[in-house]
mmCIF file of the N, C-alpha and C atoms, coordinates in Angstrom:
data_MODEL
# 
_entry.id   MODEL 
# 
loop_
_atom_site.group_PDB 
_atom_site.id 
_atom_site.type_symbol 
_atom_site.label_atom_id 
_atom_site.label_alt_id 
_atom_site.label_comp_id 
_atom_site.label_asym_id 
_atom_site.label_entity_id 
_atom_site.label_seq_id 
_atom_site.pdbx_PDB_ins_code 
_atom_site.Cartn_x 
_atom_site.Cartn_y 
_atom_site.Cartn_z 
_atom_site.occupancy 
_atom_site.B_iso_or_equiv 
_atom_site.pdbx_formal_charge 
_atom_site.auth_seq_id 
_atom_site.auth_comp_id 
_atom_site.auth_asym_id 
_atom_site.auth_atom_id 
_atom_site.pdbx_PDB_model_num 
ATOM 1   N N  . UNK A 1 1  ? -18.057 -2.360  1.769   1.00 0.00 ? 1  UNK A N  1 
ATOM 2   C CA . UNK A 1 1  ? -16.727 -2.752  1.378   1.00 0.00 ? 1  UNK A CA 1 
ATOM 3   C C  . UNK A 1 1  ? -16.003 -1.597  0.709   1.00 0.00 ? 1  UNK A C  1 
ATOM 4   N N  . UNK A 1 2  ? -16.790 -1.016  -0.190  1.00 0.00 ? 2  UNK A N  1 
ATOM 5   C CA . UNK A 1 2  ? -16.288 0.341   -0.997  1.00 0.00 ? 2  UNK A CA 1 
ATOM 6   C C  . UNK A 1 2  ? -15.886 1.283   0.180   1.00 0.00 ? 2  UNK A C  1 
ATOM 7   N N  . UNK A 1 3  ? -16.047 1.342   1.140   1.00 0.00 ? 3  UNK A N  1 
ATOM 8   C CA . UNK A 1 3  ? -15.879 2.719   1.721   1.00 0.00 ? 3  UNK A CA 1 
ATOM 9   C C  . UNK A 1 3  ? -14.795 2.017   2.791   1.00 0.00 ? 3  UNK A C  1 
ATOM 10  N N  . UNK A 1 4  ? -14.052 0.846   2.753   1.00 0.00 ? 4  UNK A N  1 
ATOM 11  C CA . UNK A 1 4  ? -13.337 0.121   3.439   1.00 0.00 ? 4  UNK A CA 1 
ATOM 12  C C  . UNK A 1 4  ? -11.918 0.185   2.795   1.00 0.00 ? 4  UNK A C  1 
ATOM 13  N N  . UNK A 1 5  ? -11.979 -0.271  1.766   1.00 0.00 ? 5  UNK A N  1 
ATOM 14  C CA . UNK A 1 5  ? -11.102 -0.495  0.311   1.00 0.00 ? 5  UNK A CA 1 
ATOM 15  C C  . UNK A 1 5  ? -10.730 0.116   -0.470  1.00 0.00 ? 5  UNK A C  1 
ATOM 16  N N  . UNK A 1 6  ? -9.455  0.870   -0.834  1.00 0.00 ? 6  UNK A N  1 
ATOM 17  C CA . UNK A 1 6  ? -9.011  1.861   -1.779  1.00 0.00 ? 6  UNK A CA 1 
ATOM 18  C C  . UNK A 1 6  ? -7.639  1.409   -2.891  1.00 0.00 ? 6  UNK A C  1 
ATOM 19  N N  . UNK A 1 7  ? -7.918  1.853   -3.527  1.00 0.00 ? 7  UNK A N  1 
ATOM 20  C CA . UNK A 1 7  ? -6.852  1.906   -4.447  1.00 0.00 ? 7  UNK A CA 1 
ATOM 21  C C  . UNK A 1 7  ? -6.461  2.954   -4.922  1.00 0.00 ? 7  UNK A C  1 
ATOM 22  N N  . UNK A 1 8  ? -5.260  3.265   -5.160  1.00 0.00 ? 8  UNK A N  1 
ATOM 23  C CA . UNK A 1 8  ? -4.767  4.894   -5.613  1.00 0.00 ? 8  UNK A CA 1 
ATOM 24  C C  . UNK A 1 8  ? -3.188  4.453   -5.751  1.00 0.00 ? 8  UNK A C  1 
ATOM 25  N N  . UNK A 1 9  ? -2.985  5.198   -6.858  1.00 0.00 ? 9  UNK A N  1 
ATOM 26  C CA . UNK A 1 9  ? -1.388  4.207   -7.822  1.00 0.00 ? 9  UNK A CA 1 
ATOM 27  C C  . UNK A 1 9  ? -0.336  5.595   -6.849  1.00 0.00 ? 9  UNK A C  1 
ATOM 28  N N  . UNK A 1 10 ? -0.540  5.918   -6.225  1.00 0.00 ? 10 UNK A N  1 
ATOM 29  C CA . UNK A 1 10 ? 0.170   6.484   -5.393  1.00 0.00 ? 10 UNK A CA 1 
ATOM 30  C C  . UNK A 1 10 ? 0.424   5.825   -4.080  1.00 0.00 ? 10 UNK A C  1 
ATOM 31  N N  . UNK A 1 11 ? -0.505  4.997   -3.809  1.00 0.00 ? 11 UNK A N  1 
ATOM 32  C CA . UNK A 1 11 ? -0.226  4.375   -2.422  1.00 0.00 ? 11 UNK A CA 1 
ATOM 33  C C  . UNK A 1 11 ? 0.121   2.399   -2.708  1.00 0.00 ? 11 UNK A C  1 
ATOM 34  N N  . UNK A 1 12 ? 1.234   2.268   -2.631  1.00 0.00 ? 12 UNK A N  1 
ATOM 35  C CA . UNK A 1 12 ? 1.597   0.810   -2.715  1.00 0.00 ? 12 UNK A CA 1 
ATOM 36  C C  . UNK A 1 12 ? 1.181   0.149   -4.254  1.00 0.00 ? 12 UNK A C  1 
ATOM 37  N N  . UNK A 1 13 ? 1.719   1.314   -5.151  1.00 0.00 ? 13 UNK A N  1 
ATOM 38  C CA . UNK A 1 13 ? 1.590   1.288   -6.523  1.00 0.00 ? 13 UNK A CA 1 
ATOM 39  C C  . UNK A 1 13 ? 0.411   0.779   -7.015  1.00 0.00 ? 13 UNK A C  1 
ATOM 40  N N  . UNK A 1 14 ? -0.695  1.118   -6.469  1.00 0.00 ? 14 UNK A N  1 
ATOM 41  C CA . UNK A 1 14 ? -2.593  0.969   -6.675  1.00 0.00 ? 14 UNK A CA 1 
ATOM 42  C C  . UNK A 1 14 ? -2.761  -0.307  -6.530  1.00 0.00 ? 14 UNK A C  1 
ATOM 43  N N  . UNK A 1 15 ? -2.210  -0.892  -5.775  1.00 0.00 ? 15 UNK A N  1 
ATOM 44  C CA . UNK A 1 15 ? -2.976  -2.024  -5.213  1.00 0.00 ? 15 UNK A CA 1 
ATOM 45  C C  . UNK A 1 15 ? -3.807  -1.829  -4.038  1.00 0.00 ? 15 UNK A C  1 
ATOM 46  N N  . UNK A 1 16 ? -4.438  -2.532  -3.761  1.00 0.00 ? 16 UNK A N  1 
ATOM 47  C CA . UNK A 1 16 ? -6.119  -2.438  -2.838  1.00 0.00 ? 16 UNK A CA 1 
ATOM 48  C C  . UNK A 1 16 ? -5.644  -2.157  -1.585  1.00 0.00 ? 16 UNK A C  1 
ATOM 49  N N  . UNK A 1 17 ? -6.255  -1.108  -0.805  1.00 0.00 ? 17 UNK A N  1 
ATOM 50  C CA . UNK A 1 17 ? -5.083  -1.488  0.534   1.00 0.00 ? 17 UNK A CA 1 
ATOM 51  C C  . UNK A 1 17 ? -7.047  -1.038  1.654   1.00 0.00 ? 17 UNK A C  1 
ATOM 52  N N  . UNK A 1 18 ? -6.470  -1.135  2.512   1.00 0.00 ? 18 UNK A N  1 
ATOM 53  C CA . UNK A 1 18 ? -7.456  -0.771  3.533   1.00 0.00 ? 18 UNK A CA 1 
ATOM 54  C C  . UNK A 1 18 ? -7.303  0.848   3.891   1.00 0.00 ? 18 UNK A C  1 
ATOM 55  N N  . UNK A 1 19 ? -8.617  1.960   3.359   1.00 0.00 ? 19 UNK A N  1 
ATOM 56  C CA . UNK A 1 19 ? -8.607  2.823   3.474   1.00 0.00 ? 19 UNK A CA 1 
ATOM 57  C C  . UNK A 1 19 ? -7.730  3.570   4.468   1.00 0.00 ? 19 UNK A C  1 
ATOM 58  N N  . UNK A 1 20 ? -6.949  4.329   4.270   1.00 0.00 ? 20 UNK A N  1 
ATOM 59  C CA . UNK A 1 20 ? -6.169  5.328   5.220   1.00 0.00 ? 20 UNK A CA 1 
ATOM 60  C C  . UNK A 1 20 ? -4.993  4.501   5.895   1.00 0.00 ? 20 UNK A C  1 
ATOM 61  N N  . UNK A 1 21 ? -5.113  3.782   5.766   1.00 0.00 ? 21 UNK A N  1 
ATOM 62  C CA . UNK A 1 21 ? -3.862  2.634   6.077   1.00 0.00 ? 21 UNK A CA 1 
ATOM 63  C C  . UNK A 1 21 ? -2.798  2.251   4.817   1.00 0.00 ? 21 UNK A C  1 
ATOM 64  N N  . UNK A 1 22 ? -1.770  1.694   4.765   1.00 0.00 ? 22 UNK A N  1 
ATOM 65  C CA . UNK A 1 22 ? -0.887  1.367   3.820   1.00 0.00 ? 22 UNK A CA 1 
ATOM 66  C C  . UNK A 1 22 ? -0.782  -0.719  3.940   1.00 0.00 ? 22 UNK A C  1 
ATOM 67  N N  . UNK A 1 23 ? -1.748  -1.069  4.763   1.00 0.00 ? 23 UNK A N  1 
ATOM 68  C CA . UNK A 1 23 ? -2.218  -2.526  4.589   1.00 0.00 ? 23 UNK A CA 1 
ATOM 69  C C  . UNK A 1 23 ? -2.653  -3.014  3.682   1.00 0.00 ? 23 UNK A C  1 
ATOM 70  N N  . UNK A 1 24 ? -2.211  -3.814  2.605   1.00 0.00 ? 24 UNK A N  1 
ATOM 71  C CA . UNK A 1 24 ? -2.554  -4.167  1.469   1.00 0.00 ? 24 UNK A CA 1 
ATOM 72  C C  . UNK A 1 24 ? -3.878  -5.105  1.672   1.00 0.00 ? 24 UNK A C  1 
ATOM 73  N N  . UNK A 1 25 ? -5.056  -5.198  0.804   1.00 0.00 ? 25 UNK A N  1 
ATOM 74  C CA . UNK A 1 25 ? -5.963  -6.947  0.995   1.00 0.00 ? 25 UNK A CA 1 
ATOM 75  C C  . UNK A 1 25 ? -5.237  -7.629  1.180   1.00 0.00 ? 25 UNK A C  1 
ATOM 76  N N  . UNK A 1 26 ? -4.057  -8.050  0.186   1.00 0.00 ? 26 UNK A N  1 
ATOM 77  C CA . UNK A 1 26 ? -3.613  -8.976  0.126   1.00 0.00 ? 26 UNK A CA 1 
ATOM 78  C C  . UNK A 1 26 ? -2.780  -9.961  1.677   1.00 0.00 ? 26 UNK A C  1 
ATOM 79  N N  . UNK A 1 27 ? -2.218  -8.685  2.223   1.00 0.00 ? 27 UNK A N  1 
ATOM 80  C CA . UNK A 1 27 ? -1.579  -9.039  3.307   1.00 0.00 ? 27 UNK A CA 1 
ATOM 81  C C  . UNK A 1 27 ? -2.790  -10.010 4.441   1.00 0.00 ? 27 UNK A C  1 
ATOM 82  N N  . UNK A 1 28 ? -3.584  -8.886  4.566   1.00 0.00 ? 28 UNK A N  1 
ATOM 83  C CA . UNK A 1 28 ? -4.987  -9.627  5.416   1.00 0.00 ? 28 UNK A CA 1 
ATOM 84  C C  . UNK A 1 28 ? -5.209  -11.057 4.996   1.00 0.00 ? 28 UNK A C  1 
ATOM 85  N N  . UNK A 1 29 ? -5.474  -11.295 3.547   1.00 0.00 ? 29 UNK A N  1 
ATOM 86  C CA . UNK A 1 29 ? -5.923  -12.853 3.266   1.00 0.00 ? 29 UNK A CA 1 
ATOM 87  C C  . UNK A 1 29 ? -4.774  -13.565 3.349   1.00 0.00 ? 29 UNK A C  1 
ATOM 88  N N  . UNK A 1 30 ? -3.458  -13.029 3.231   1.00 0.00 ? 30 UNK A N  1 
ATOM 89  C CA . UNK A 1 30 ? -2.070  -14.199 4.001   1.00 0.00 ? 30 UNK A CA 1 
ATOM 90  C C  . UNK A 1 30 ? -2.331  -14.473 4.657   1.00 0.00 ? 30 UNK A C  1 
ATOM 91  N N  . UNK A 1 31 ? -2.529  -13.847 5.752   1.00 0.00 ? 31 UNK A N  1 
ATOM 92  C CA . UNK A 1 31 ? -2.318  -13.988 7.124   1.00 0.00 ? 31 UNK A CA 1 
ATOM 93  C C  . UNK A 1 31 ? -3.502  -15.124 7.890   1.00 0.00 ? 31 UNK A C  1 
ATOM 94  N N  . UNK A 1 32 ? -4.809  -14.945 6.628   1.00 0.00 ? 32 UNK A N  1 
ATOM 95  C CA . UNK A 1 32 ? -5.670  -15.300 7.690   1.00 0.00 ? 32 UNK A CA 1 
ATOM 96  C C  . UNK A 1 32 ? -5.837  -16.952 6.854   1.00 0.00 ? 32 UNK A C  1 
ATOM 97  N N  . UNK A 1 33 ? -5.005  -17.048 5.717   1.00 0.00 ? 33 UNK A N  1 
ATOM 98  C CA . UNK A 1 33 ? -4.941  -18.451 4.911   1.00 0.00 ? 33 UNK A CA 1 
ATOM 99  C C  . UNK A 1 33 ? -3.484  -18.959 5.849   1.00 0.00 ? 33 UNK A C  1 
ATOM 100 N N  . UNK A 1 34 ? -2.975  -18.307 6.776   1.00 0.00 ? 34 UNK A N  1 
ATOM 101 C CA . UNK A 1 34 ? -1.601  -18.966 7.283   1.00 0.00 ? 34 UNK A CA 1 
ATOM 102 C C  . UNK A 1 34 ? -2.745  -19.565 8.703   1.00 0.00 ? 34 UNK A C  1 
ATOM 103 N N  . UNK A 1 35 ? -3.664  -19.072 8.833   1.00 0.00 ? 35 UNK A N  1 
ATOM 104 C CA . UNK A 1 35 ? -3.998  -19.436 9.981   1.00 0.00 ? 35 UNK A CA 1 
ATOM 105 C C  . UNK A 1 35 ? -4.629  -18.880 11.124  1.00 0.00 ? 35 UNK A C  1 
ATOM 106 N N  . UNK A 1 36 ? -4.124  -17.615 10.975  1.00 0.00 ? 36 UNK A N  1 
ATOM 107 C CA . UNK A 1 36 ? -4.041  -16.444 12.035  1.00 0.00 ? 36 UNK A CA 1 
ATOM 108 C C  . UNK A 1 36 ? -5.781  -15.941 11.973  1.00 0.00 ? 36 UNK A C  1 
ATOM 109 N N  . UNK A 1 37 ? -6.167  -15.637 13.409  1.00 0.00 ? 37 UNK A N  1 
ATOM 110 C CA . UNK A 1 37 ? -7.504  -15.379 13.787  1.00 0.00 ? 37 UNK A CA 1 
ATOM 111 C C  . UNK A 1 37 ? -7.538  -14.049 13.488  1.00 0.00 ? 37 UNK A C  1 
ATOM 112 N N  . UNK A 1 38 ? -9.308  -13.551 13.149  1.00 0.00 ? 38 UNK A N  1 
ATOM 113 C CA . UNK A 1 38 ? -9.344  -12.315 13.261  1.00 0.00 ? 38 UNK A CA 1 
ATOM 114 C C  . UNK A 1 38 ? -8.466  -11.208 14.223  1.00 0.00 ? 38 UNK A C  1 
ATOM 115 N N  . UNK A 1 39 ? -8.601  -11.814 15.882  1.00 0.00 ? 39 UNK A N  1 
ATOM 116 C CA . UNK A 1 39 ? -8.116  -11.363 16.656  1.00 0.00 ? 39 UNK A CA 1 
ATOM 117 C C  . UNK A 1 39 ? -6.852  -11.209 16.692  1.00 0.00 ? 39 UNK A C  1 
ATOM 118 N N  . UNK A 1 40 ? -5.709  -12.141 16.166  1.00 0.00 ? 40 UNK A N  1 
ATOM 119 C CA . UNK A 1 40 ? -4.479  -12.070 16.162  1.00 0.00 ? 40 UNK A CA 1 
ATOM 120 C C  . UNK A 1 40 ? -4.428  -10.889 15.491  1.00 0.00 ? 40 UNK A C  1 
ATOM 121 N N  . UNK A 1 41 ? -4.942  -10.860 14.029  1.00 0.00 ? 41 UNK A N  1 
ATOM 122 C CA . UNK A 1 41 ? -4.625  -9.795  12.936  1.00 0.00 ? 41 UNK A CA 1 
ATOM 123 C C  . UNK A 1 41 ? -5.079  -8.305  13.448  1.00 0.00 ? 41 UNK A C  1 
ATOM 124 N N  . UNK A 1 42 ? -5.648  -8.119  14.134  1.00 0.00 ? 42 UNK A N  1 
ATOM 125 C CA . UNK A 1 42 ? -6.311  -7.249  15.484  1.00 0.00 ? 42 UNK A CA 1 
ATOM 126 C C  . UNK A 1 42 ? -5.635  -6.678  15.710  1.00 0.00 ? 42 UNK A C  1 
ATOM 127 N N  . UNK A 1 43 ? -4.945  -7.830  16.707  1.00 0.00 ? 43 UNK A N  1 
ATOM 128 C CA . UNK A 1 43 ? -3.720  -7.090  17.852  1.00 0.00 ? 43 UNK A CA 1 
ATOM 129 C C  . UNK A 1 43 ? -2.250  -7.016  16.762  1.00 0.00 ? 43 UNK A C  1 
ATOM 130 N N  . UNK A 1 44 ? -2.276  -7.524  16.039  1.00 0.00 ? 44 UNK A N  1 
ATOM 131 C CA . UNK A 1 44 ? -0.675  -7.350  15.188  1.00 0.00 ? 44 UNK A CA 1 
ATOM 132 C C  . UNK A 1 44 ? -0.919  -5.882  14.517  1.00 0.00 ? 44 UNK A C  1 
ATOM 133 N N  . UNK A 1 45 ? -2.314  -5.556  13.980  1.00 0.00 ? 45 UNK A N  1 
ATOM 134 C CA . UNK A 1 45 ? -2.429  -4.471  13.089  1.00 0.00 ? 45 UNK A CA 1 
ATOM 135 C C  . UNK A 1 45 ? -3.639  -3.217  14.096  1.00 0.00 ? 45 UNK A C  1 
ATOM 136 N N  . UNK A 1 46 ? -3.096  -3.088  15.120  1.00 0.00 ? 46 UNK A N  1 
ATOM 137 C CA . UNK A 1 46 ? -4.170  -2.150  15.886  1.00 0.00 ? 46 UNK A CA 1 
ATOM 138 C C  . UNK A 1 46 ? -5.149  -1.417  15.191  1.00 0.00 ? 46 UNK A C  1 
ATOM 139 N N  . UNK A 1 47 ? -4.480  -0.650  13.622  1.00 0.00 ? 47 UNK A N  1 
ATOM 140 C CA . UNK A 1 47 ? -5.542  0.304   13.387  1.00 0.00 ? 47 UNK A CA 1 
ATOM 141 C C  . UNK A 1 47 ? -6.565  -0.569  11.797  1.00 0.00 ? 47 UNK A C  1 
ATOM 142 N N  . UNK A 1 48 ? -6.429  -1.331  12.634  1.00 0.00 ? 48 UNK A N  1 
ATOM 143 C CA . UNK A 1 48 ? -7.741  -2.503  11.522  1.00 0.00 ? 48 UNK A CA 1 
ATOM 144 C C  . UNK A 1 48 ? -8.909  -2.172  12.419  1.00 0.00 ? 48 UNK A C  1 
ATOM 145 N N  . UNK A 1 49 ? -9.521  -2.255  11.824  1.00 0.00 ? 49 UNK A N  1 
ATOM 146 C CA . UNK A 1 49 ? -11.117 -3.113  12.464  1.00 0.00 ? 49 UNK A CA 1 
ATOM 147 C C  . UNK A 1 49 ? -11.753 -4.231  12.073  1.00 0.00 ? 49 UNK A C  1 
ATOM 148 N N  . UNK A 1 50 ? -12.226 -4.883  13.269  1.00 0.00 ? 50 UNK A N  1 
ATOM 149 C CA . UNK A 1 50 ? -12.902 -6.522  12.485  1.00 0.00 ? 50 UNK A CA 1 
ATOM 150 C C  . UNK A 1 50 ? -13.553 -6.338  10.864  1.00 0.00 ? 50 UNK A C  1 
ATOM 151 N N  . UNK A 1 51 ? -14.099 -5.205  10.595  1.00 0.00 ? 51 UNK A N  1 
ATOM 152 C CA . UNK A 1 51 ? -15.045 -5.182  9.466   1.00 0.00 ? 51 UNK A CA 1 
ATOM 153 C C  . UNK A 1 51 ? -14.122 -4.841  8.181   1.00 0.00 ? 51 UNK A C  1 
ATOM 154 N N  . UNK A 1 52 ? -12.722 -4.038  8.119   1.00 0.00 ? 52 UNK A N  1 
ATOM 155 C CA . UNK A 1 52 ? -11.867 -4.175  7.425   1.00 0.00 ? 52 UNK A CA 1 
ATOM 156 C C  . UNK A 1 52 ? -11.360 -5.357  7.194   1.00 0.00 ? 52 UNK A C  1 
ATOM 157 N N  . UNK A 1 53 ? -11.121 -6.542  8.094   1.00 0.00 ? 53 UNK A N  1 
ATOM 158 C CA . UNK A 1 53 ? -11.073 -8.064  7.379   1.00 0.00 ? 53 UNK A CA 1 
ATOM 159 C C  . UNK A 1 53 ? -11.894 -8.502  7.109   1.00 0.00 ? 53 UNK A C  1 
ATOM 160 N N  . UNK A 1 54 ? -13.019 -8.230  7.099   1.00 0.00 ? 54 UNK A N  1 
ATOM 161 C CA . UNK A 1 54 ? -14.370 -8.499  6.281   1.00 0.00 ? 54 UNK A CA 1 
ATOM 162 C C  . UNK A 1 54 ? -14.450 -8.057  4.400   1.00 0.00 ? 54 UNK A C  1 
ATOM 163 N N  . UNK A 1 55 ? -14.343 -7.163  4.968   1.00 0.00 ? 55 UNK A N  1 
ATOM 164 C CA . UNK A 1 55 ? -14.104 -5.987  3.571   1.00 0.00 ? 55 UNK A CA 1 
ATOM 165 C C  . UNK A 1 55 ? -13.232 -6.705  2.770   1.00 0.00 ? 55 UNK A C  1 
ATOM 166 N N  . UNK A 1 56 ? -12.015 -6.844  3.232   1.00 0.00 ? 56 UNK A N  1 
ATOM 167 C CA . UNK A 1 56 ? -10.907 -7.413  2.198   1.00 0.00 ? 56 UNK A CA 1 
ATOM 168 C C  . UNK A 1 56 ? -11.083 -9.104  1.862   1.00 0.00 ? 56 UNK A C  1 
ATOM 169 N N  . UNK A 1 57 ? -11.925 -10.196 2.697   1.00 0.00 ? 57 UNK A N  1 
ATOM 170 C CA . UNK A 1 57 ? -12.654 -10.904 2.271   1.00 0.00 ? 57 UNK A CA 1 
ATOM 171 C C  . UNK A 1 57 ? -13.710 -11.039 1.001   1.00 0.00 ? 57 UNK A C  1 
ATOM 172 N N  . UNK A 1 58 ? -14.795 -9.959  0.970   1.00 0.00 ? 58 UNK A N  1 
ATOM 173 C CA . UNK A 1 58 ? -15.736 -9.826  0.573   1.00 0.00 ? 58 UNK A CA 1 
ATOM 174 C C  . UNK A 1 58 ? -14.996 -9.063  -0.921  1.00 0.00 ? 58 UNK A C  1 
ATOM 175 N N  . UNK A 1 59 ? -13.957 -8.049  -0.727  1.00 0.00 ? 59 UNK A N  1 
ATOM 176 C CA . UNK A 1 59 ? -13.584 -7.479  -2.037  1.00 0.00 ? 59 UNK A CA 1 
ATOM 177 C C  . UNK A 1 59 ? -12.238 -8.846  -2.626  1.00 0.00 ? 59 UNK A C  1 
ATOM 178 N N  . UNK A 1 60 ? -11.824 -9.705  -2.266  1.00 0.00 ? 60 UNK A N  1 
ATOM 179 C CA . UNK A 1 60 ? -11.335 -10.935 -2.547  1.00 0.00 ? 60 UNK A CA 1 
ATOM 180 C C  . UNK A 1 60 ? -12.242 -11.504 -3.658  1.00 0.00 ? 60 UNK A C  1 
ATOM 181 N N  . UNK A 1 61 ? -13.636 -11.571 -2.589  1.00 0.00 ? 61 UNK A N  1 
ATOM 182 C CA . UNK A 1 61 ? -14.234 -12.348 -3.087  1.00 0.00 ? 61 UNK A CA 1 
ATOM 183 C C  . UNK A 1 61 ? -15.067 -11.854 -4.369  1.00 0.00 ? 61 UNK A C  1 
ATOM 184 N N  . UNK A 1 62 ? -15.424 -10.891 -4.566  1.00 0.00 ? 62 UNK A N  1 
ATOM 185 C CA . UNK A 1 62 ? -15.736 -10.220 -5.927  1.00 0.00 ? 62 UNK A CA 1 
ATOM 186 C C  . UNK A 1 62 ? -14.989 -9.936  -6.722  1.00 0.00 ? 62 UNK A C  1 
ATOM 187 N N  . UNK A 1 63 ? -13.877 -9.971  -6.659  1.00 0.00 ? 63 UNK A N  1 
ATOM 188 C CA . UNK A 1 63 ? -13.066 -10.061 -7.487  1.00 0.00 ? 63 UNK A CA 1 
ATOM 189 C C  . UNK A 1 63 ? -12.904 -11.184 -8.360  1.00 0.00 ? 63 UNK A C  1 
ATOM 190 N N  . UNK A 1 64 ? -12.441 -12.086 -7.687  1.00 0.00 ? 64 UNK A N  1 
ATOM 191 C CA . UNK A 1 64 ? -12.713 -14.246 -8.254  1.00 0.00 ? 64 UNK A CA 1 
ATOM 192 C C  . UNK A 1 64 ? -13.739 -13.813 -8.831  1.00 0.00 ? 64 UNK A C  1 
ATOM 193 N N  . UNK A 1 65 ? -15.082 -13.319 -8.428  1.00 0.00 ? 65 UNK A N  1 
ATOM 194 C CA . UNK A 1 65 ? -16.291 -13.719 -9.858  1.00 0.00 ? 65 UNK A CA 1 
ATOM 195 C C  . UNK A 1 65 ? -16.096 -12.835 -10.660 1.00 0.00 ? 65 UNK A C  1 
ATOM 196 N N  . UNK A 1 66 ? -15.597 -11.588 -10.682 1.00 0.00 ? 66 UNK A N  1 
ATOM 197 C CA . UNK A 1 66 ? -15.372 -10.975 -12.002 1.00 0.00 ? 66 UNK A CA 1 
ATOM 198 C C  . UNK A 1 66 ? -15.702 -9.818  -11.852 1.00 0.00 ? 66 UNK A C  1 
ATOM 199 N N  . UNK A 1 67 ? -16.977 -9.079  -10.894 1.00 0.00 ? 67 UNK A N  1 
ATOM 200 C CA . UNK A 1 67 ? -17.236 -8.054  -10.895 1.00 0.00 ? 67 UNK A CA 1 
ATOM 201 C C  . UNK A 1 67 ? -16.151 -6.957  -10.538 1.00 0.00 ? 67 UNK A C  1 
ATOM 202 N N  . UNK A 1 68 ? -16.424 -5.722  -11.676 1.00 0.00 ? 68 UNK A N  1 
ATOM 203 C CA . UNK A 1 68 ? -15.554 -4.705  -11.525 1.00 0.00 ? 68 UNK A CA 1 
ATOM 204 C C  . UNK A 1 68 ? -15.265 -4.367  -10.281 1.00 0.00 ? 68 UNK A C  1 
ATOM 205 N N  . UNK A 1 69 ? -14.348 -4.112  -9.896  1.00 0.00 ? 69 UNK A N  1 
ATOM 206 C CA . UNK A 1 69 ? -14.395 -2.962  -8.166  1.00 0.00 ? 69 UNK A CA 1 
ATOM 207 C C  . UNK A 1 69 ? -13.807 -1.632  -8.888  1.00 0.00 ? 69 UNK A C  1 
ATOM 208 N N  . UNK A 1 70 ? -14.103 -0.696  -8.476  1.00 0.00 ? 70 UNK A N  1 
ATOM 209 C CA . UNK A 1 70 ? -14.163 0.741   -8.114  1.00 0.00 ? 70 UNK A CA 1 
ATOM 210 C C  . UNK A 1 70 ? -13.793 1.465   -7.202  1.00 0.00 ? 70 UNK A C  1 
ATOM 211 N N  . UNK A 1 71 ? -12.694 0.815   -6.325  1.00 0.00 ? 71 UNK A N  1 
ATOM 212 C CA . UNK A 1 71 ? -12.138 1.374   -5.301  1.00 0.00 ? 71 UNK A CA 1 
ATOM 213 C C  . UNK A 1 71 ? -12.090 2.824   -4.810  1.00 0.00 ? 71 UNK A C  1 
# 
């Protein structure tokens, strides 16, 4: 997930985004709480990979329990 997930207050004022991309987590878990399949988010965002909506799942999800991230 760490090597998926970055933060840097230079890029989208340090919120979490998907390495080398300007895609926020946040956008990913909209999209996929509106409904939208891995695959849709796929083809809407070409330079994702399935395991980057994983990533932003999994760093979602450590977050809710509390553990630090280190982006």
């Amino acid at each position: 997930m760490a090597s998926r997930v970055s933060t840097d207050p230079r890029v989208l004022a340090g919120k979490p985004v998907i390495r080398g991309t300007r895609i926020p987590v946040y956008l990913i878990l909209d999209l996929l709480a509106a409904g939208n399949t891995r695959k849709e988010i796929l083809a809407e965002y070409p330079q994702l990979k399935d395991a980057d909506i994983t990533a932003a799942i999994q760093y979602a999800s450590r977050l809710l329990q509390g553990e630090l991230i280190e982006a």
